[in-house]
Structure formats: structure tokens, C-alpha cells
C-alpha positions in Angstrom: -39.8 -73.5 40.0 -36.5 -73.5 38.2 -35.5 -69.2 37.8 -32.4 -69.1 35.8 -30.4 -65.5 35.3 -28.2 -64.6 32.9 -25.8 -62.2 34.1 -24.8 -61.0 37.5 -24.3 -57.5 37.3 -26.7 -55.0 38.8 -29.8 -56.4 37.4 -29.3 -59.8 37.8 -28.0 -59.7 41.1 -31.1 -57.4 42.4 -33.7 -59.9 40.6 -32.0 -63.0 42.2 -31.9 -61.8 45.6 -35.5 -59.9 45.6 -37.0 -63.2 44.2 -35.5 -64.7 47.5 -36.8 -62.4 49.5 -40.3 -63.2 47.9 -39.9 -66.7 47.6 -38.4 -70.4 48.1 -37.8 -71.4 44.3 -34.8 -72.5 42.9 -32.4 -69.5 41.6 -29.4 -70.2 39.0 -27.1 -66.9 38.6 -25.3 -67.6 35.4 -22.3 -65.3 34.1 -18.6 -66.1 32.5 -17.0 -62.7 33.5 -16.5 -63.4 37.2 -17.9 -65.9 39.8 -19.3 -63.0 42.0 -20.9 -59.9 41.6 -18.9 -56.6 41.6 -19.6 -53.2 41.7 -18.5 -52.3 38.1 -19.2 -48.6 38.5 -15.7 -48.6 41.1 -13.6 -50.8 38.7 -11.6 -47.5 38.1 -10.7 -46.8 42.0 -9.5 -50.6 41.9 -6.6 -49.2 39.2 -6.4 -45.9 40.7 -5.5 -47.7 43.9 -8.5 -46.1 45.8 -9.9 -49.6 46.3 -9.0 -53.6 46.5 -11.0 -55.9 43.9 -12.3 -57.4 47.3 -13.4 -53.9 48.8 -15.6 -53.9 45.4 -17.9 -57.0 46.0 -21.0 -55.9 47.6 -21.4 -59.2 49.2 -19.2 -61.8 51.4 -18.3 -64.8 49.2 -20.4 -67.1 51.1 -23.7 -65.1 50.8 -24.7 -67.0 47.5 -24.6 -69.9 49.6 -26.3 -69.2 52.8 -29.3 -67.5 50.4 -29.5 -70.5 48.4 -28.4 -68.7 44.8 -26.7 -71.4 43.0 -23.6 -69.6 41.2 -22.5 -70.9 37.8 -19.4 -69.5 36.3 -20.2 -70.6 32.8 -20.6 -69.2 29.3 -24.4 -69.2 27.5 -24.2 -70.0 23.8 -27.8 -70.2 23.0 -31.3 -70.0 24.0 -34.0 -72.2 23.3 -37.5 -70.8 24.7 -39.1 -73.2 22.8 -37.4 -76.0 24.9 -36.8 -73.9 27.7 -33.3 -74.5 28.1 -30.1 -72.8 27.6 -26.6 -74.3 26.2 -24.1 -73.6 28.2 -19.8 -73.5 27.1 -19.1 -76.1 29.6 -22.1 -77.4 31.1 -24.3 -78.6 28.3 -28.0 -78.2 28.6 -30.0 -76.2 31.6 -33.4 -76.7 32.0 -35.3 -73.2 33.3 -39.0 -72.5 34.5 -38.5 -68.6 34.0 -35.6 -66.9 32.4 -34.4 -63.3 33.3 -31.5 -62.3 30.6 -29.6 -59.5 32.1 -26.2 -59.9 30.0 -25.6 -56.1 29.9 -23.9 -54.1 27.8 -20.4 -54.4 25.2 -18.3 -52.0 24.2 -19.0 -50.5 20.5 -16.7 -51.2 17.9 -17.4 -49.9 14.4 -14.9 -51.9 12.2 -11.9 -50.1 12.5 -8.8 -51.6 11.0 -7.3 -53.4 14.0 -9.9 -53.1 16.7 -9.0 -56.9 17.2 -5.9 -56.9 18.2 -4.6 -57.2 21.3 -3.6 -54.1 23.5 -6.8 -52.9 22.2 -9.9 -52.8 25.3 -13.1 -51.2 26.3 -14.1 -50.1 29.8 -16.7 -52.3 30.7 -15.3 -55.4 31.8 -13.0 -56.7 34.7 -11.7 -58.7 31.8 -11.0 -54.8 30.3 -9.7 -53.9 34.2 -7.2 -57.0 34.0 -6.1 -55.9 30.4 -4.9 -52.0 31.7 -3.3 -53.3 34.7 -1.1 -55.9 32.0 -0.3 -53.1 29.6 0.8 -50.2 32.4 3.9 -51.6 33.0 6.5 -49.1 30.9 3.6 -48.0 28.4 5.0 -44.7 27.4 1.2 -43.5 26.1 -2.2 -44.8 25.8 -5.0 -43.3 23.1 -8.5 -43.6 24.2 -11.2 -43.2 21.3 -14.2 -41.7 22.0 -15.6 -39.2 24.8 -18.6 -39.4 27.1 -18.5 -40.7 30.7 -16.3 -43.8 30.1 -13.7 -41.9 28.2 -12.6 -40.0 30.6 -12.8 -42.4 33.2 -10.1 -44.5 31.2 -8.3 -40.7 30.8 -8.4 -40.7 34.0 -7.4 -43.9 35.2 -3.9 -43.7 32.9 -3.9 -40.2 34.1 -3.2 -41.2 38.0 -0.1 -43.1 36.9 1.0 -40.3 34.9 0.7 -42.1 31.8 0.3 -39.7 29.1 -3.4 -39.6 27.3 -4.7 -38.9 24.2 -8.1 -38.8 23.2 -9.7 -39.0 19.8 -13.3 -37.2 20.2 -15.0 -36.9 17.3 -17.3 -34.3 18.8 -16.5 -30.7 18.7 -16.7 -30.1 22.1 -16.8 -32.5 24.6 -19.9 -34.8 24.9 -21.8 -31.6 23.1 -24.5 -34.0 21.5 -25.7 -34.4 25.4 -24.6 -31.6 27.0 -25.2 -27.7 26.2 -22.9 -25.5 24.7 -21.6 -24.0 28.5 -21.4 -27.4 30.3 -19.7 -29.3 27.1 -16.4 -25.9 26.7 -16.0 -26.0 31.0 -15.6 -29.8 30.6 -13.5 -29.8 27.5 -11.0 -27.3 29.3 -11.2 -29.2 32.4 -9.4 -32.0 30.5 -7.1 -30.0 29.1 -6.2 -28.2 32.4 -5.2 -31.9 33.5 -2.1 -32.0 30.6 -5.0 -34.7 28.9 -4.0 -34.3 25.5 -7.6 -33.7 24.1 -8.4 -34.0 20.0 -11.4 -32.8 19.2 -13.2 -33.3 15.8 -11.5 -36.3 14.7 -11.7 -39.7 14.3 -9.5 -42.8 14.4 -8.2 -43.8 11.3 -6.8 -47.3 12.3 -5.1 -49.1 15.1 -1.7 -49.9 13.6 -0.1 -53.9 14.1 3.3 -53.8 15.3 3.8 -57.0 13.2 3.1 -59.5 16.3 -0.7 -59.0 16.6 -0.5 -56.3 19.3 -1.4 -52.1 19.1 1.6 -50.1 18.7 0.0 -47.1 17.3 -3.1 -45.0 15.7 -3.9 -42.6 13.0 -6.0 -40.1 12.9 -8.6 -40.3 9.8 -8.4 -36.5 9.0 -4.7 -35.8 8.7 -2.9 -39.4 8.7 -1.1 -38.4 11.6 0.3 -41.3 13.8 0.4 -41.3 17.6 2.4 -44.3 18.8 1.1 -45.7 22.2 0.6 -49.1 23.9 -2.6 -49.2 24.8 -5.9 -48.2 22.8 -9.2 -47.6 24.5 -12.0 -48.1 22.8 -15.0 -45.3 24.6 -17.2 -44.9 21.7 -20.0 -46.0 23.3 -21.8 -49.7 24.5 -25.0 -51.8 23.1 -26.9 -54.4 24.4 -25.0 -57.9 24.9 -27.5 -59.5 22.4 -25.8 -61.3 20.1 -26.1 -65.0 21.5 -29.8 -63.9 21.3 -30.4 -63.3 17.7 -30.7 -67.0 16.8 -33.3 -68.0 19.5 -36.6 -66.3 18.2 -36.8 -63.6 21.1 -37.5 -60.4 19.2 -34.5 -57.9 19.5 -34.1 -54.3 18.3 -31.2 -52.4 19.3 -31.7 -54.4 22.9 -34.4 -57.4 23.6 -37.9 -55.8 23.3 -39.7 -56.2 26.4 -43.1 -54.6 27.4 -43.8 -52.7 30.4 -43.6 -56.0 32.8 -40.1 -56.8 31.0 -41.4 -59.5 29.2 -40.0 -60.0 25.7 -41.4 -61.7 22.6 -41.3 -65.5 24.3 -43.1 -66.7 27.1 -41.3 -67.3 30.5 -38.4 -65.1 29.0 -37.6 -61.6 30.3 -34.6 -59.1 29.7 -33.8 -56.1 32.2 -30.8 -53.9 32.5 -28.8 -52.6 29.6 -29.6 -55.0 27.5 -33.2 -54.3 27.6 -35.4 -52.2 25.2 -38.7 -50.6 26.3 -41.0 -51.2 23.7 -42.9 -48.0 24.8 -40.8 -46.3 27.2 -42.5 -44.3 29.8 -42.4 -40.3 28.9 -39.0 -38.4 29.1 -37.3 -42.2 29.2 -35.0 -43.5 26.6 -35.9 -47.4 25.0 -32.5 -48.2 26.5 -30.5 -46.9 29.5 -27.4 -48.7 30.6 -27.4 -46.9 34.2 -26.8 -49.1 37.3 -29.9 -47.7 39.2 -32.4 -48.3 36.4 -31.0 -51.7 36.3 -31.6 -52.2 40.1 -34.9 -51.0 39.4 -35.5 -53.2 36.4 -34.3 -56.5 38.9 -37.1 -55.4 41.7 -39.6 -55.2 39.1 -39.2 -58.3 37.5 -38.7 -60.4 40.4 -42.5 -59.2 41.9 -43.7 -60.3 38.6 -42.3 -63.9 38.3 -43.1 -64.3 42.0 -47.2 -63.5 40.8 -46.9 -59.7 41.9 -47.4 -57.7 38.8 -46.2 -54.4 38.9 -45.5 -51.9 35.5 -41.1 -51.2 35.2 -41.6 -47.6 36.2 -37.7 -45.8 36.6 -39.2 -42.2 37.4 -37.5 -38.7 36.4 -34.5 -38.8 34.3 -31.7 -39.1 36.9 -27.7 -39.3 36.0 -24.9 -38.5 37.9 -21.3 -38.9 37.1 -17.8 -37.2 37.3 -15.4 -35.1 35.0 -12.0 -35.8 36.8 -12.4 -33.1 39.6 -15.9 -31.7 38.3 -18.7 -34.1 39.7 -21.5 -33.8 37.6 -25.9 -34.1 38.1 -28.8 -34.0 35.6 -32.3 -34.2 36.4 -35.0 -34.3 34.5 -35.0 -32.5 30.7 -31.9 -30.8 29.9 -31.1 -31.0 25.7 -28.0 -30.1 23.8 -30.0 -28.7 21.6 -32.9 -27.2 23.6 -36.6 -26.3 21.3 -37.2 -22.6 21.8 -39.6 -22.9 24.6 -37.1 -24.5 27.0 -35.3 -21.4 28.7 -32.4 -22.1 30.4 -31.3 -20.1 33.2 -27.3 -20.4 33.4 -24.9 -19.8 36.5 -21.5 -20.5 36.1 -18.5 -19.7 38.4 -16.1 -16.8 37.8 -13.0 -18.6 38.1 -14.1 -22.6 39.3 -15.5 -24.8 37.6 -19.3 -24.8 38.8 -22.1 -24.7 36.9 -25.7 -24.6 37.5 -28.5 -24.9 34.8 -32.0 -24.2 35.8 -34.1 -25.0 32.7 -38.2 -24.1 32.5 -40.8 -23.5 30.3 -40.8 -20.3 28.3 -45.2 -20.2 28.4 -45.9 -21.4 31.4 -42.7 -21.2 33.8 -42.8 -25.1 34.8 -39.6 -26.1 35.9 -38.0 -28.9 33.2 -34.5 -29.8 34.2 -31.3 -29.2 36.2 -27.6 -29.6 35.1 -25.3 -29.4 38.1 -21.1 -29.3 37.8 -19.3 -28.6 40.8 -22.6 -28.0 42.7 -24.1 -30.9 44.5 -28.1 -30.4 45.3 -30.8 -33.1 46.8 -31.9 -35.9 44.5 -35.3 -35.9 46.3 -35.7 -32.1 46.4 -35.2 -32.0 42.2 -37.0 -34.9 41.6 -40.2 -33.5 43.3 -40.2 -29.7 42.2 -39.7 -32.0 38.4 -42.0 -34.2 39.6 -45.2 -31.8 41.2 -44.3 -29.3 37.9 -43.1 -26.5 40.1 -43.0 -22.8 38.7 -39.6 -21.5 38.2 -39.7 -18.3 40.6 -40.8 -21.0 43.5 -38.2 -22.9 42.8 -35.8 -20.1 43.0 -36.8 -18.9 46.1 -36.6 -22.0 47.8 -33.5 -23.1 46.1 -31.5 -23.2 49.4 -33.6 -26.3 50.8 -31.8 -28.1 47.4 -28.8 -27.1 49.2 -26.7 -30.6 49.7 -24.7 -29.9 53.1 -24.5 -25.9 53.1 -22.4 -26.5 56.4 -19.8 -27.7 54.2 -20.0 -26.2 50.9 -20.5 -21.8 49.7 -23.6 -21.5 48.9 -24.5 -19.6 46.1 -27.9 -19.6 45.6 -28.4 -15.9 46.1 -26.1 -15.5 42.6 -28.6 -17.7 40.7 -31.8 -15.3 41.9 -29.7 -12.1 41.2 -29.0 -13.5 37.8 -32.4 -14.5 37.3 -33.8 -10.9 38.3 -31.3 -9.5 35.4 -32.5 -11.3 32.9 -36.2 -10.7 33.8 -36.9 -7.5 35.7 -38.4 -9.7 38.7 -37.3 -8.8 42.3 -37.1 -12.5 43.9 -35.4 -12.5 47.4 -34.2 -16.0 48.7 -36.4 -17.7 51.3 -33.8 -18.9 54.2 -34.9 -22.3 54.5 -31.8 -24.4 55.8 -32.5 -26.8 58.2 -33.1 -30.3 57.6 -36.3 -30.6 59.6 -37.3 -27.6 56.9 -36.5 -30.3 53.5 -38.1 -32.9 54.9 -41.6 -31.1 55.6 -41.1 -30.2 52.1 -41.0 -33.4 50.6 -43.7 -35.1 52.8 -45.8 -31.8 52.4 -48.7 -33.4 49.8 -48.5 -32.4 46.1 -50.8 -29.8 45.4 
């Protein structure tokens, strides 16, 4: 059997080398961006000069080889499931068995005057990597448009060669639509602390031609004023990579609909990563994520069910982690901008740092919901099961320290948070001194009640 993969990212990587792992049949890793997969998540250390583009490939060049994953560095210009073939740029016709399109995400444009011309890049690329390192030679100021986690990586990126910034967030605090009111003013004055010159509420107007096809400038939408710059980053956001698709029959949404085995509309055919949308995403999940371990997941899955395994895409409690320049940054679980009154949020934040913790639980009942963490780094598998086993709040608190990610190195301040909570609530909670390692792992093999 014939298993061709469109896209070698995260997803298609994982599929290809789980299916070889499981089986013998022929594997075809397809993708026009670069011959071998890269970590894309570290593109910004390679400009930063934290990391060298080789120190970002997971995998020596020679391990496609020796595990019998063919590579082709080629473009796909159309699907025919019908046929069971794809056209490829340079290649011509491929015959497949099973298809797995995993063709990720591109970066949103919304048909701004001059969002075509050159200068002009997303983050999401190494295409978009190759682009900066062109245009930072002498550029005197870049403008990146649009917030969220890939804005201010790009910030930052310019930022560590002490090219000046300016972003164009349309927001009125930073990334409010995601995060609460707190979290969204310590990040937005994070920025600014860094001499980031942040705009908020306002929008780009257009990206100005300076006559010989290239960006020399923008406006801003709301006054007409112009900020000259050399670069412009375009942050607003990414979609699914889906437009090669639209012709072929497979039924697309935002992303490619799939069902819970990531099979889409067309037999043989199946879609994971960010391209992907869950017909009936699984409670507290999105339809589409574009996050690298949901697209590692999404490759395991559907490589046990094109080897005859069947097993259900199932990505868990809501996990994210990220960082704001110097502020490193964890949700889990059910943490809303704009929170329905029975979600209470219990909110630490530091005097004079920029930490944050936000314990949120039910008003009713007490159940824990979610956690937002700045500054504060606590155990992905400690979160994940007081989320997942429903825990009370008050239980939670006084165990908090076994959430504690290595107290030996780090001030703890877990016995703020349970003060705080007895302010607000009259209780008299005391913190249980659970520390040790041997401690957190009794509790997360202890059996859910």
C-alpha cells in the first residue's frame, strides 16, 4: 500500500514515521517548503541567534532514508480522490492508496491595500524566516500587524537586534479576546516596558508602495498617520492551507471536515493538524487548533487507523503554553476572556513582577475549571488531573505545592494564593507541605475517585 503525506510539519512527520513503526508499506512525505522537517516552533531562536537552522531539525538528514520515507520536495496543485492521485508542480501525476493532508496553516490576510508586496511576511514559514533575515540589514523599523502569540514573537525577534517595533493591535488590550482583563493589561505593559512601541485599538490602513513594488510604509486606518518602516509583519492570525483543496470534492469548512477517526468527506482521504476541522469536536475542544502537540497527536491517531487499528482523535484537556518576551505563559483547561457568572476566578498576581496565577472554579459546586499561569510554572500532569478527576477548589488549594514545578529553584508562593483565597471567603485553609517528588507521583498514580 502506496500512503502519500502532504506536508511535513508536525503532523505529517508523526503520521509517517508511526505508520513505520506499525508497518512495511510504502510512505511518500510530500512538501515544497523544505526537504526536511523542522521544528517550526524554534524558527525564532534561529534569528535570535539562540539556534542554527541545523540545531532545529529533529532528525539527521539520512533518517528518511534508513526508515524508508521517500522525501519529495515538490508542490501539490490538486487532488483527485476520485482517481486517487495527486498533481504535483514538477512531477506530474502520483498515484496514492491512502492520503493524509497535513498542509498546515497560512498566514491571514484580509485584503489590505498592499499586503502583496514584497517586504511584506507572515511568521509561519522558513520562507517567512529567510524573508526577515533579507530585510534586517539597515532596516531602521519594522511594523508588525496584529497581536496574539505570533506577534510578539516577530516583536521580539526585531527586538533582539534592536530594531525598533511597532505594532498595530486592533484589540484594546493585548490579546483581551483570549485572555482576562488582569493577564491581557500585565502583558500589554510588559511590551511596553521593552521600548515595543505598542498601538492599541487600531488597525492598518494600508501598506504604502515605495514605487518599485516593495513596503516602505503603513497607515493607520483611524488617524491616517504614516509610520515608515522596511518590513511589515503580518500577525493577524492563520487558517487552514486549504485552498488547493476546494476544487477536488473533499468537503471543507473553515479547515477539511474530518470525523473523529480524521477521515474527511472522500474515501482513503484524511486531514490532521491545523488544517483539520473536527466535525464534532470533543467537549471543551475547538473545531480547529493549530498547536504542534495536537498535531503530533492527530499524526499517532491517524497512522493506527490506516494501519487497521481504529482508535477515536482524542487531544484531552485544553493545554497551551507560550511566552510574552520574558513572561512565560500556561493555560489549562477553561479559562474565558469573558467568563459566564458561575465561573469564579480566584486571581494572584505579584506586587512588583510580572507573575500571575488564575485559579478558576465553579461558583455552585466548587469544581476546579481552569488555570492561567504567567511567570509561574506548575506540573502539566498535576493540572491536567485535578481538571481532569473534577477536583474541588479548597483540595486543590491545599495541595497546590505538589503543582509546584522545581520549588528548589523557584519562590514559592503558594501560601499567598490560600491567604488570598481565605479573604475572599472567610475559609481558614492551611497549605499541606507536600514537596517531594515521590509525594506528585503517588498522587497522579493514586486511582481517580
Amino acid at each position: 500500500m502506496h500512503i502519500a503525506i502532504i506536508g511535513n510539519g508536525i503532523s505529517g512527520v508523526t503520521a509517517a514515521r508511526q505508520i513505520r513503526k506499525l508497518s512495511n508499506h510504502k510512505i511518500s512525505l510530500i512538501s515544497s517548503e523544505s526537504e526536511h522537517f523542522f521544528s517550526r516552533t524554534a524558527l525564532m531562536y534561529v534569528y535570535m541567534g539562540h539556534m542554527r537552522w541545523e540545531d532545529i531539525k529533529p532528525y539527521e538528514d539520512w533518517f528518511w532514508d534508513k526508515n524508508g520515507i521517500d522525501i519529495i520536495q515538490d508542490h501539490v496543485e490538486s487532488i483527485s480522490p476520485q482517481d486517487h492521485q495527486l498533481i504535483l508542480a514538477k512531477a506530474g501525476a502520483l498515484s496514492y492508496d491512502k492520503l493524509i493532508i497535513a498542509c498546515g496553516s497560512k498566514s491571514n490576510k484580509f485584503g489590505w491595500p498592499g499586503e502583496d508586496l514584497k517586504k511584506v511576511h507572515g511568521l509561519y514559514h522558513k520562507q517567512d524566516l529567510e524573508a526577515m533575515e533579507k530585510y534586517s540589514d539597515g532596516l531602521q523599523r519594522a511594523v508588525v500587524v496584529g497581536g496574539g502569540l505570533i506577534g510578539i514573537e516577530m516583536a521580539e525577534m526585531f527586538h533582539s537586534r534592536h530594531i525598533p517595533v511597532t505594532m498595530l493591535v486592533r484589540e484594546q488590550s493585548y490579546w483581551d479576546n483570549i485572555l482576562p482583563a488582569e493577564e491581557s493589561q500585565m502583558i500589554s505593559d510588559h511590551i511596553k516596558d521593552h521600548h515595543i512601541d505598542l498601538r492599541l485599538g487600531v488597525n492598518l490602513g494600508e501598506i504604502i508602495d515605495d514605487g518599485k513594488g516593495n513596503a516602505c510604509g503603513v497607515t493607520i486606518k483611524e488617524t491616517g498617520e504614516r509610520i515608515d518602516c522596511g518590513f511589515v509583519g503580518l500577525t493577524a492570525g492563520v487558517s487552514p492551507n486549504v485552498d488547493f483543496v476546494r476544487e477536488s470534492g473533499i468537503e471543507i469548512g473553515r479547515g477539511i471536515k474530518v470525523n473523529q477517526y480524521l477521515e474527511t468527506s472522500a474515501s482513503d482521504v484524511y486531514a490532521i493538524g491545523d488544517c483539520a476541522e473536527q466535525i464534532e469536536p470533543r467537549p471543551g475542544r475547538r473545531p480547529i487548533e493549530a498547536i504542534w502537540y495536537t498535531g503530533r497527536m492527530m499524526g499517532e491517531t491517524v497512522a493506527y487507523n490506516i494501519c487497521g487499528k481504529p482508535v477515536a482523535y482524542d487531544p484531552g484537556i485544553w493545554f497551551n503554553s507560550a511566552k510574552f518576551v520574558d513572561i512565560e505563559y500556561q493555560v489549562y483547561g477553561d479559562v474565558l476572556a469573558r467568563a459566564p457568572e458561575e465561573h469564579v476566578s480566584l486571581v494572584w498576581q505579584h506586587p512588583t513582577e510580572d507573575k500571575l496565577v488564575r485559579i478558576v472554579y465553579h461558583r455552585n459546586h466548587g469544581q476546579i475549571i481552569g488555570f492561567n499561569l504567567f511567570g509561574v510554572r506548575y506540573r502539566h500532569e498535576v493540572c491536567e488531573k485535578w481538571l481532569r478527576d473534577k477536583a474541588h477548589i479548597e483540595e486543590v488549594l491545599q495541595d497546590l505545592s505538589l503543582a509546584n514545578f522545581d520549588p528548589e529553584f523557584y519562590k514559592e508562593y503558594e501560601t499567598d494564593i490560600i491567604k488570598l483565597y481565605n479573604q475572599q471567603t472567610g475559609s481558614s485553609l492551611s497549605l499541606r507541605k507536600k514537596r517531594s517528588l515521590n509525594q506528585v507521583l503517588r498522587f497522579l498514580t493514586k486511582a481517580q475517585a
